[in-house]
Residue, then its C-alpha position, 0 to 999 in steps of 0.5 A: x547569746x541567750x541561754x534557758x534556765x529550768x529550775x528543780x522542783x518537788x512536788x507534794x509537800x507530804x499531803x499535797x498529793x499531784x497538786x502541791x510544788x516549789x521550785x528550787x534554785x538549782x537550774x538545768x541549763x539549756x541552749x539550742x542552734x539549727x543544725x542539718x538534723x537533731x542532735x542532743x548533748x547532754x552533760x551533767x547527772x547521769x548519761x543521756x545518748x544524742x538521740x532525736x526521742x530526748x524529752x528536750x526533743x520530744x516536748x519541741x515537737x509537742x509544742x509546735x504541733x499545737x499551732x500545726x506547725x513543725x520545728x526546724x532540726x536542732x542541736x540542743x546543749x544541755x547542762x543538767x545538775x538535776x539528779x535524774x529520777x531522784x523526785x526533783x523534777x528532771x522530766x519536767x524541767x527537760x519538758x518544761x525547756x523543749x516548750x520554751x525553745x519552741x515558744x521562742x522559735x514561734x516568736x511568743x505564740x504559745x506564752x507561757x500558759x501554752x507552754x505549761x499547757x504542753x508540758x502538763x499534757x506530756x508530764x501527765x499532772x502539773x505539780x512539778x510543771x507549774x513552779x517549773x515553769x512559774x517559780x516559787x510555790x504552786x498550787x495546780x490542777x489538772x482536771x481543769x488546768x490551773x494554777x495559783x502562786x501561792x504567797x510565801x516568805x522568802x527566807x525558807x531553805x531546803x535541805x534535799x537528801x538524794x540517795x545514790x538510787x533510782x526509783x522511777x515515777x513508774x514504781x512509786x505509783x504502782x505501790x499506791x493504792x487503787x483506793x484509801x479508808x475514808x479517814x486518811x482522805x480526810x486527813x490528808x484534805x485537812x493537812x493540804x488545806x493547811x499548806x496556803x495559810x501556812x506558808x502565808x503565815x511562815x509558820x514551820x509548825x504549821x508547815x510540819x502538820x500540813x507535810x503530814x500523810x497518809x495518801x501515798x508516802x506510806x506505801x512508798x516508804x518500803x521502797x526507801x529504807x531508811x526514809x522513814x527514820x529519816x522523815x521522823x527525827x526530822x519532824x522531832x528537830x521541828x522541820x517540816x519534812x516529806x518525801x520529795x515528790x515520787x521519791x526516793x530523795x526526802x526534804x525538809x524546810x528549814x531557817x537558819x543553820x542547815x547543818x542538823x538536818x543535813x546531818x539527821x538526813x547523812x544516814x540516809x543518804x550513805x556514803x554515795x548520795x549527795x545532800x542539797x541545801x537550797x533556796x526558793x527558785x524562779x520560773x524558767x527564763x532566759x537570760x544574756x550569757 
């Protein structure tokens, strides 16, 4: 039996606003068979009900519509140890995995471009779509689609902080501004051309001044107490440190020992949410089980 794996992805970098991501190697795990209708069973970070409108589902249907074509009914098994709407790429890796299913169906006819296609149309921006679907770190447009791996060194590590509640992607865009001061665009177009050389030369202190900025986690930060402390002794320590995509969770890179970030980001979390030390992920796959 083959099974999907997904990886979890943040999205932004700090500066690299809707176009920067990396993928991290903590996996949503899928599996499908044709059944007399859809049904979806889900386990893993919070509830989701077997409902034929999942996101798996709805990306399948997506997929094969792009060849005019439609899905046979599925059973769809999910394991899923994403935290939902934490800034960790659930929707995408759910999309990203009803695209694959379909891709696989079809015999390879939409690739894996068609299947970032797909995703991308339904997520609405590609930056945590690409390393979802491409693994390591990417750089992605929308407008036209594109995207570029950019080269990195293995040996970084992520210290994630996911605090115990949601805040929908919805929130977290609804507080930005319609329109910025000329200075933090510019600001922020210096910190993300920064990132590719950075990572190319595995400088951490290059990395920090790239996660700078003030396009979007200013006004996000209020939705977050606490992340903003959070971000602040982490930067002090040397990491460099960001929200993860639309938030609330926060991250930080790091070499070495995880345990002074884990413990500057504890407060942060409280007693309810979790913190995650992890690796550079692959893009999805199937694998033998």
């Amino acid at each position: 039996m083959q099974r999907l794996y997904v990886p979890a992805t943040v999205a932004n970098l700090g500066s690299g606003f809707d176009v920067f991501g990396v993928a991290l190697n903590l996996y949503l795990e899928v599996e499908y068979r044709e059944a007399e209708r859809d049904r979806f069973v889900y386990e893993g970070d919070g509830q989701i009900a077997d409902s034929p409108n999942n996101i798996v589902h709805q990306a399948l249907r997506a997929a094969f519509a792009e060849v005019d074509d439609q899905p046979p009914p599925l059973e769809i098994r999910v394991f899923n140890p994403i935290p939902l709407a934490r800034g960790m790429g659930s929707s995408a890796a759910a999309r990203v995995a009803g695209a694959m299913i379909a891709d696989r169906l079809l015999s390879g006819r939409l690739g894996l471009e068609g299947v970032f296609r797909v995703a991308c149309e339904l997520e609405g921006h590609p930056d945590n779509v690409a390393p979802a679907v491409f693994g390591g770190f990417q750089l992605a447009l929308s407008q036209p689609l594109i995207h570029l791996d950019l080269p990195h060194p293995e040996d970084l590590f992520f210290v994630l902080a996911v605090p115990a509640f949601e805040l929908p992607t919805s929130a977290a865009r609804d507080a930005l501004p319609a329109e910025v001061p000329l200075s933090d665009a510019v600001f922020n177009l210096s910190r993300a051309a920064l990132w590719p050389p950075a990572l190319a030369a595995g400088s951490l202190e290059l990395m920090r001044e790239a996660a700078r900025d003030r396009l979007h986690q200013p006004y996000r930060l209020d939705l977050m107490p606490g992340a903003e402390k959070a971000l602040g002794k982490a930067a002090e320590f040397g990491a460099p440190a960001f929200v993860a995509g639309a938030g609330p969770s926060i991250a930080a890179i790091f070499r070495g020992d995880p345990a002074p970030l884990a413990a500057i980001f504890d407060e942060y979390v409280g007693e309810d949410g979790q913190i995650f030390t992890l690796s550079i992920g692959e893009g999805a796959k199937w694998k033998a089980t």
